[in-house]
N, C-alpha and C positions, 0 to 999 in steps of 0.2 A: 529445792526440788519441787515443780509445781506438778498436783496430782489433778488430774481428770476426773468425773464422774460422769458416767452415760447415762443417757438418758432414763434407760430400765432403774438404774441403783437409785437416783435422784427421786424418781413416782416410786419407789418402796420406801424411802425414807421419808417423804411426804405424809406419805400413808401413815405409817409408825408413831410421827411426829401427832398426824389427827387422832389416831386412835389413844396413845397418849394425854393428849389435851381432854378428850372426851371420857375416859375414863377417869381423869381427875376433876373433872365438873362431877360424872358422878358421884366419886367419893364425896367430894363438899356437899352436893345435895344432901347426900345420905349423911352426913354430919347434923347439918342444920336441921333436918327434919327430927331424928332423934334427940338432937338437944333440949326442945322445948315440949311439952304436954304435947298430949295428943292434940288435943283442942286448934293450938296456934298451926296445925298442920292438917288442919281437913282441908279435904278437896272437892268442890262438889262438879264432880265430869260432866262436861256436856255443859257448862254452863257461860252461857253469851249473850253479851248486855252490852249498848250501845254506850258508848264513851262522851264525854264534850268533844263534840262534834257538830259541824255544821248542817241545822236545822235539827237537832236531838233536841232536846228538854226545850226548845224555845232558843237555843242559844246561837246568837250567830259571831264567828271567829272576828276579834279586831284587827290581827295581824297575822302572813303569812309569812312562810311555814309555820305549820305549828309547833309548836315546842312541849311534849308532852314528856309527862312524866309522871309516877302513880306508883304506890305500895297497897302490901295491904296487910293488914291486919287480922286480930282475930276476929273480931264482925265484921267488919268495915274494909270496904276499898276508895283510898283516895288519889282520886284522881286533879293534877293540871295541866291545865291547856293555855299556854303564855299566862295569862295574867288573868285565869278564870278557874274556882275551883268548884271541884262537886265531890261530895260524898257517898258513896252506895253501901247498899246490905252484901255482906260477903255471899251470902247462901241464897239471896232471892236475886240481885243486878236492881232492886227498885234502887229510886233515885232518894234520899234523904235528905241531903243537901243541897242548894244551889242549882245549878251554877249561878257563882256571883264573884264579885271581885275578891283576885287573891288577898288584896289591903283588909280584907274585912277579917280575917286574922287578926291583926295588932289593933281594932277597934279600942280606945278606951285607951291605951298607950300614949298616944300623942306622939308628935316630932316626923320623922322622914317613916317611917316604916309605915306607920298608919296612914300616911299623904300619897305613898306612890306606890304607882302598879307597874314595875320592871319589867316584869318576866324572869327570865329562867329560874325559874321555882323547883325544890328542890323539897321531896317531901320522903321521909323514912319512916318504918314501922320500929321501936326496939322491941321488940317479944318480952326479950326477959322483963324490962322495968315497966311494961304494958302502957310505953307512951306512945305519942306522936311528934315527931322533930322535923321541923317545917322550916325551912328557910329563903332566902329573898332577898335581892340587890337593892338596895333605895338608891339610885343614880342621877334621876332625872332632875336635870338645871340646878345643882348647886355639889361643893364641896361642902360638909364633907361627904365621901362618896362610903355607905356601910352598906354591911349583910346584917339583913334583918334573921333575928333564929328566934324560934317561938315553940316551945316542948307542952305538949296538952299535960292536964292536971291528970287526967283518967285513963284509962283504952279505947275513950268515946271520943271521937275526933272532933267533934259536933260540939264538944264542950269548952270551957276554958280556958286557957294557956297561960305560961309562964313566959314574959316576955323579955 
């Protein structure tokens, strides 16, 4: 037996459906925020600061679209832009780091991770273990093809890594 839905029932279950979804993003917010110190969870409102972007810090894009991606931390906000990174002050947007090439991460490594600048870079904050876990395709012109992963020693993103 095949059943109908009109149009009215179909935009109320939509609706249910969003409101749903959206109050379960809250509940998770409101998890994550509670789990950790206060500290890993300040906000400071109103506050906006230019990204790597073209002509910000001096920097101009090598490759279009961009491919951005950025956490943040408990000082620090890090930002990437394809194969360019910059570090900022959580509470002020000044610039701390960079922008410079994502490679300069595995600096002092040697092999494919320190040689090449992929892109899609991939960068996460853990709160709890107060790292930073940063990752990266090494691809260009040779087998073997790896994902570079690099965990900072500290909370200081600026500092580091364990490669």
């Amino acid at each position: 037996m095949k059943r109908s839905v009109s149009k009215k029932g179909l935009n109320k279950m939509r609706r249910l459906i969003s409101f749903i979804v959206g109050l379960s993003l809250v509940a998770s917010l409101v998890l994550v925020l509670s789990a950790g110190n206060a500290d890993t969870a300040t906000v400071v409102p109103g506050l906006n600061f230019p990204g790597v972007g073209a002509g910000d810090y001096g920097f101009t894009p090598n490759t279009a679209p961009p491919d951005a991606n950025g956490a943040v931390g408990a000082t620090q906000y890090v930002q990437w832009v394809n194969t360019s990174l910059a570090i900022f002050d959580k509470n002020t947007g000044a610039l701390i780091f960079g922008p410079t090439p994502a490679k300069t991460v595995w600096q002092g490594f040697g092999g494919f991770c320190e040689a090449t600048d992929d892109g899609h870079l991939i960068v996460l904050s853990d709160k709890l273990a107060s790292r930073w876990v940063i990752a990266k395709p090494a691809v260009t012109g040779w087998p073997p093809f790896l994902e570079c992963v690099a965990v900072s020693q500290t909370a200081d993103a600026t500092g580091a890594c364990f490669g």
